[in-house]
N, CA, C and O atoms as a Tinker XYZ file with bonds, in Angstrom:
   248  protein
     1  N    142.134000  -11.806000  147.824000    73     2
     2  CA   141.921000  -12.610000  149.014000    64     1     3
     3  C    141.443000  -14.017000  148.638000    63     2     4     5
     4  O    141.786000  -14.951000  149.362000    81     3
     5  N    140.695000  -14.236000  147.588000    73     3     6
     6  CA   140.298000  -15.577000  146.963000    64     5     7
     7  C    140.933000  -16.149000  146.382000    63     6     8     9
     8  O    140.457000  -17.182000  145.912000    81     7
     9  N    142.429000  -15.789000  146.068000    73     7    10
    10  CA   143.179000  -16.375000  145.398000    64     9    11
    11  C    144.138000  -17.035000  147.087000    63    10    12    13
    12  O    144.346000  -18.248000  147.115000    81    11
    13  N    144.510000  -16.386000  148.027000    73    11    14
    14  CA   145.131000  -17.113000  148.837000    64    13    15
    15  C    144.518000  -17.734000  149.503000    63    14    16    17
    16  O    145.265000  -18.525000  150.078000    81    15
    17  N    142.796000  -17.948000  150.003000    73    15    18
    18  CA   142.292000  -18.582000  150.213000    64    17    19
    19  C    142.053000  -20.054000  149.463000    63    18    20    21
    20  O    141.676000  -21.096000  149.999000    81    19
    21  N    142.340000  -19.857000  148.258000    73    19    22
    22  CA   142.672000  -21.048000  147.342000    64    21    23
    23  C    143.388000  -21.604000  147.650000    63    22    24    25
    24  O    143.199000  -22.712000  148.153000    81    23
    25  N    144.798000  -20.942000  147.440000    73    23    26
    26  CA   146.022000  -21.871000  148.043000    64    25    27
    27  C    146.079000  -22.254000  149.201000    63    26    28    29
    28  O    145.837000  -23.424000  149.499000    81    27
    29  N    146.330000  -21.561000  149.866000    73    27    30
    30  CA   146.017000  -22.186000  151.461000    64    29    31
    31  C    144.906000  -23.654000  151.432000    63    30    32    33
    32  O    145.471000  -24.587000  152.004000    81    31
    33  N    143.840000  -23.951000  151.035000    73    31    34
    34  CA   143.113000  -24.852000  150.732000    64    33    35
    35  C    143.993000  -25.806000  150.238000    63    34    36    37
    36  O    144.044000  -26.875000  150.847000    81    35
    37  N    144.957000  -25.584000  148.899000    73    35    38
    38  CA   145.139000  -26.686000  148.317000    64    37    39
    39  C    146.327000  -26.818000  149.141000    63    38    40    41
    40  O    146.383000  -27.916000  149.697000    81    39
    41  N    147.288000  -26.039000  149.389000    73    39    42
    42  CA   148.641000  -26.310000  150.719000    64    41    43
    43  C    148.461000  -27.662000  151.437000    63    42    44    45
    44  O    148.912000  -28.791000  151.239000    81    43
    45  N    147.302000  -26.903000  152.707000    73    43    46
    46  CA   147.108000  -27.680000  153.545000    64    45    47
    47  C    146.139000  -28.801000  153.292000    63    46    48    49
    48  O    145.530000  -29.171000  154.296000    81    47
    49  N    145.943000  -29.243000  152.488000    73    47    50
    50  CA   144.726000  -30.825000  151.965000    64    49    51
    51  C    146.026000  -31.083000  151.523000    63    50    52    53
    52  O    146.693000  -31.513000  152.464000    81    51
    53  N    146.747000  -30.989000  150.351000    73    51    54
    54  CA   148.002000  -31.498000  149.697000    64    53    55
    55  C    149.211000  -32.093000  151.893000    63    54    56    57
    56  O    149.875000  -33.049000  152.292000    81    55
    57  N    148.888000  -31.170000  152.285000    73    55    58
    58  CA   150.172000  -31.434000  153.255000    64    57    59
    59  C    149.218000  -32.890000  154.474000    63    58    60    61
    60  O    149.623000  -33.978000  154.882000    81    59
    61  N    148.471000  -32.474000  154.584000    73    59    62
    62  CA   147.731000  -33.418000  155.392000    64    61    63
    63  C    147.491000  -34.542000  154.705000    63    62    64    65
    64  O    147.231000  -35.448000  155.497000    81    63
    65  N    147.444000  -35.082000  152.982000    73    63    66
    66  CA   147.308000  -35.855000  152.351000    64    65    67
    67  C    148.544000  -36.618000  152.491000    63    66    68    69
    68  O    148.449000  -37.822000  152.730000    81    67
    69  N    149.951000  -35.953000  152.346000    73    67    70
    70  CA   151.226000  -36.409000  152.317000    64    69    71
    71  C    151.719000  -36.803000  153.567000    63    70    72    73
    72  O    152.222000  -37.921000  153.675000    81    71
    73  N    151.639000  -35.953000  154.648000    73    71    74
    74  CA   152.069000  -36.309000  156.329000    64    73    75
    75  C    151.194000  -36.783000  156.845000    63    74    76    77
    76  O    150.971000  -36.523000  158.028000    81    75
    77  N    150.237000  -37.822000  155.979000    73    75    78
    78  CA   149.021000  -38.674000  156.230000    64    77    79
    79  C    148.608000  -38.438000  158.034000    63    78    80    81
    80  O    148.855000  -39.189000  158.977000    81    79
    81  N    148.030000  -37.342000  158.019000    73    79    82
    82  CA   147.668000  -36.821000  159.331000    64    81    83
    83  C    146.214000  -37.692000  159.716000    63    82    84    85
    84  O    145.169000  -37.688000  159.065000    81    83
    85  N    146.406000  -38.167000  160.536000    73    83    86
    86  CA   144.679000  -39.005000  161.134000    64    85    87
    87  C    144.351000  -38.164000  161.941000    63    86    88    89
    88  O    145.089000  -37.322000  162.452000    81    87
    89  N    142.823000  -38.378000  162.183000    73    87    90
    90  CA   141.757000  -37.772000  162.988000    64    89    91
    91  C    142.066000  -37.350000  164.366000    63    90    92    93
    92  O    141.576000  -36.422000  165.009000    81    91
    93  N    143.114000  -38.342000  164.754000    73    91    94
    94  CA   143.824000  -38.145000  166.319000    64    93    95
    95  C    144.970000  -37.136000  166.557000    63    94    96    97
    96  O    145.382000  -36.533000  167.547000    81    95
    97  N    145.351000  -37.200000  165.138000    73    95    98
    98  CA   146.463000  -36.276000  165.746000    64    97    99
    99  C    146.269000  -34.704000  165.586000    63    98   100   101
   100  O    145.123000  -34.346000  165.315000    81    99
   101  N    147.283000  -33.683000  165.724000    73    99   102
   102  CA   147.232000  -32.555000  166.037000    64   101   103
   103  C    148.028000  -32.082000  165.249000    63   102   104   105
   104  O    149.227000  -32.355000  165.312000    81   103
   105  N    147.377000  -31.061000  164.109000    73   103   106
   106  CA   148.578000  -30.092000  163.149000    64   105   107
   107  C    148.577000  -28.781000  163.801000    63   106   108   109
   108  O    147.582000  -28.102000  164.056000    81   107
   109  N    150.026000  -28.451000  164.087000    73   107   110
   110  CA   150.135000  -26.859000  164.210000    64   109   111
   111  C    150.646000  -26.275000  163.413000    63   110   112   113
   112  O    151.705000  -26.564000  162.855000    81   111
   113  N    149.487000  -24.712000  163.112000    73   111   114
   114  CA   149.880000  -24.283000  161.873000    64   113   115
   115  C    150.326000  -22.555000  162.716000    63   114   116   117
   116  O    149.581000  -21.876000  163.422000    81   115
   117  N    151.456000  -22.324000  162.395000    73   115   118
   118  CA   152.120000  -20.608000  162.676000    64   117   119
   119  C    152.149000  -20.115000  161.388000    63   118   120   121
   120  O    152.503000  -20.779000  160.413000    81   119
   121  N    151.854000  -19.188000  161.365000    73   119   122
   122  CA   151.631000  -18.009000  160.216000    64   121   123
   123  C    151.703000  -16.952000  160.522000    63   122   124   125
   124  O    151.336000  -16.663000  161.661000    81   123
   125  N    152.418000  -15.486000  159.260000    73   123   126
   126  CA   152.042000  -13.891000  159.635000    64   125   127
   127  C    151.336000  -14.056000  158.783000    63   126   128   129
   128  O    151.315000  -14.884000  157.872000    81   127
   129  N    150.592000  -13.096000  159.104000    73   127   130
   130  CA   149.441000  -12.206000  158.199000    64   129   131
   131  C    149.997000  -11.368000  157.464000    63   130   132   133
   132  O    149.455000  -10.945000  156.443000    81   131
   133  N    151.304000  -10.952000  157.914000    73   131   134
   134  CA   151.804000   -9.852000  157.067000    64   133   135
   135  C    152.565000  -10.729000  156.059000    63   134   136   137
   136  O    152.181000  -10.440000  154.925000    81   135
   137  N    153.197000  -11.381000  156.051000    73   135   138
   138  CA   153.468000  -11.970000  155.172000    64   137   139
   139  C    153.156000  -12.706000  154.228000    63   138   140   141
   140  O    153.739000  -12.941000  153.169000    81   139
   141  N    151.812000  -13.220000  154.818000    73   139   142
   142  CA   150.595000  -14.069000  153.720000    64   141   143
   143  C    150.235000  -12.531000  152.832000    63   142   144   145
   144  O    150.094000  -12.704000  151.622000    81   143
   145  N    150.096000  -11.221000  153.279000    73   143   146
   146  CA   150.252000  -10.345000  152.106000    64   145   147
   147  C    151.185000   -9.815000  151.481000    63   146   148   149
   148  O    150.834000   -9.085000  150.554000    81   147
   149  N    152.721000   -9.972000  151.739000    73   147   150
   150  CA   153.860000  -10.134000  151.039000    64   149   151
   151  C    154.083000   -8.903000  151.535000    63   150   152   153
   152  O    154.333000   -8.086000  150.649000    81   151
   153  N    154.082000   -8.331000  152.999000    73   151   154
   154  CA   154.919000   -7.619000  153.892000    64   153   155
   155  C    156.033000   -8.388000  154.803000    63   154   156   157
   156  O    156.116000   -9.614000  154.727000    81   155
   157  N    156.953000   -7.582000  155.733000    73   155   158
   158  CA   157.315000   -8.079000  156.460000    64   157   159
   159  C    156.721000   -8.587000  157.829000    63   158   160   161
   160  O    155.527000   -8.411000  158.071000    81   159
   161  N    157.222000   -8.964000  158.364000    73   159   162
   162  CA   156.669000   -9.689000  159.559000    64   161   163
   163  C    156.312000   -8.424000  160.804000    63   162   164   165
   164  O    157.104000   -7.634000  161.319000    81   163
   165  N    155.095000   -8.557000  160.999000    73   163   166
   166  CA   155.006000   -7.223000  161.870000    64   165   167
   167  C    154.674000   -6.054000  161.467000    63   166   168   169
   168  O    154.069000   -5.291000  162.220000    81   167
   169  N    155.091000   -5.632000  159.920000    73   167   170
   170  CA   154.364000   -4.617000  159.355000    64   169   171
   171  C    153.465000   -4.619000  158.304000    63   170   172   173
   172  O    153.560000   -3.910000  157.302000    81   171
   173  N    152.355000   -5.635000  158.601000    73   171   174
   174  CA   151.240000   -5.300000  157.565000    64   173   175
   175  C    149.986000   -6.505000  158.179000    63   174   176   177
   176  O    149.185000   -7.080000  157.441000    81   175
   177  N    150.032000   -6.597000  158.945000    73   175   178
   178  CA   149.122000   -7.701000  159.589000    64   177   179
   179  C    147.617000   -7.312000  159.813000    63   178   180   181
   180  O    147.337000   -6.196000  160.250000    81   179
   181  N    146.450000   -8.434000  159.449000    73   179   182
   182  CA   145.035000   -8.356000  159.177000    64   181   183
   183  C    144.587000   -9.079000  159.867000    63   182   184   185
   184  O    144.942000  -10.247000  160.021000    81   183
   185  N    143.644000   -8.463000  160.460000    73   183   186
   186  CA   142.314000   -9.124000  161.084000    64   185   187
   187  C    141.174000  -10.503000  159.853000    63   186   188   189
   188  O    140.909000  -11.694000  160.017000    81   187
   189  N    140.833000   -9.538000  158.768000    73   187   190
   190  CA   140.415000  -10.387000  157.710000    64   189   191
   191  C    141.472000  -11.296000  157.325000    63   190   192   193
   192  O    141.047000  -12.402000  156.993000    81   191
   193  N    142.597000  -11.166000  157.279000    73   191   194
   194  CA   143.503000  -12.417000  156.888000    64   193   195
   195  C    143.538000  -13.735000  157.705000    63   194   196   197
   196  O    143.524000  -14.929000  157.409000    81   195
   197  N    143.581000  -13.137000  158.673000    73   195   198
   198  CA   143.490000  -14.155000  159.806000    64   197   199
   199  C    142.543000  -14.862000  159.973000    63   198   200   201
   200  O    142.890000  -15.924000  160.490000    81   199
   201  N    141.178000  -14.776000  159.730000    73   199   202
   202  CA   139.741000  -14.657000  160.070000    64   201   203
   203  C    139.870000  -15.756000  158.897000    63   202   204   205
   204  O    140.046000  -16.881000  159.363000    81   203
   205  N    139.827000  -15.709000  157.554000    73   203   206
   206  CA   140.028000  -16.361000  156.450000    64   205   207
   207  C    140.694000  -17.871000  156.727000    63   206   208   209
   208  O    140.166000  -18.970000  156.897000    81   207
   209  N    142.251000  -17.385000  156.692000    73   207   210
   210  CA   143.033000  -18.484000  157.701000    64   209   211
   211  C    142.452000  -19.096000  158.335000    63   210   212   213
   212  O    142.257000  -20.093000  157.639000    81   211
   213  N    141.783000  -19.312000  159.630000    73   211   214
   214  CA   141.479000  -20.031000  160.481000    64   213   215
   215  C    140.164000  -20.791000  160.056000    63   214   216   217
   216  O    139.877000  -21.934000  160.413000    81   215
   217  N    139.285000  -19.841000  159.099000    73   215   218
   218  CA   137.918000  -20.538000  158.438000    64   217   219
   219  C    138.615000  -21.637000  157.403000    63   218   220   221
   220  O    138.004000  -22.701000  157.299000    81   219
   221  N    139.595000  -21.516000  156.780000    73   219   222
   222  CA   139.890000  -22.367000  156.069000    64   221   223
   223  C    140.315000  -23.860000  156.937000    63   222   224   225
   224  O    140.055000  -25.003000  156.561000    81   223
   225  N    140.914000  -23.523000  157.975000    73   223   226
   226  CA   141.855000  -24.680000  158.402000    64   225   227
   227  C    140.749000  -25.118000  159.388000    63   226   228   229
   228  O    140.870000  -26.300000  159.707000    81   227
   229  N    139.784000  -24.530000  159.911000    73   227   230
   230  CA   138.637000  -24.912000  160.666000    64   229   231
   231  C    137.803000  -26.004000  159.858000    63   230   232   233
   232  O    137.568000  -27.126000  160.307000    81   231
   233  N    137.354000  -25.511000  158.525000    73   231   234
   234  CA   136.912000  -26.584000  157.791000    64   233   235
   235  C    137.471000  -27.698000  157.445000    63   234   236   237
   236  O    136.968000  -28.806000  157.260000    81   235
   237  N    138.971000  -27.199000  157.339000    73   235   238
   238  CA   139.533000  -28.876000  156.681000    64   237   239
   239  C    140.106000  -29.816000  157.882000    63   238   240   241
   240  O    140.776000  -30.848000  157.846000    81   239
   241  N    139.568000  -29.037000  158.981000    73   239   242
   242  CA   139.785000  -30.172000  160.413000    64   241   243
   243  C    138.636000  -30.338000  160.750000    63   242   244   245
   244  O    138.543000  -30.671000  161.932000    81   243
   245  N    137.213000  -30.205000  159.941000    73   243   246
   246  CA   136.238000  -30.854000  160.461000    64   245   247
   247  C    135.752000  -31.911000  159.199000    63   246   248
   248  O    134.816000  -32.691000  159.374000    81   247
């Protein structure tokens, strides 16, 4: 889980660095959970994945 919490970190700082996103605007991010664990879509989806996800992208929008 600390390893995709990593990436995800460096993803989205790397993508917001490049699509030089300002303070005003609005990123929308869609994601599975099942697939951030390398299921299909719909069959393997997490509460903790999600939870992670959103703490990450919560911090790097504040």
């Amino acid at each position: 889980m600390n390893e995709i919490q990593d990436d995800l970190q460096v993803a989205v700082t790397e993508l917001i660095e490049l699509a030089n996103v300002s303070p005003e605007q609005i990123l929308v991010v869609g994601c599975s959970t099942s697939e951030v664990l390398g299921a299909h879509i719909g069959k393997g989806g997490s509460i903790e994945v999600a939870e992670m996800i959103y703490s990450v992208l919560e911090s790097l929008a504040k």
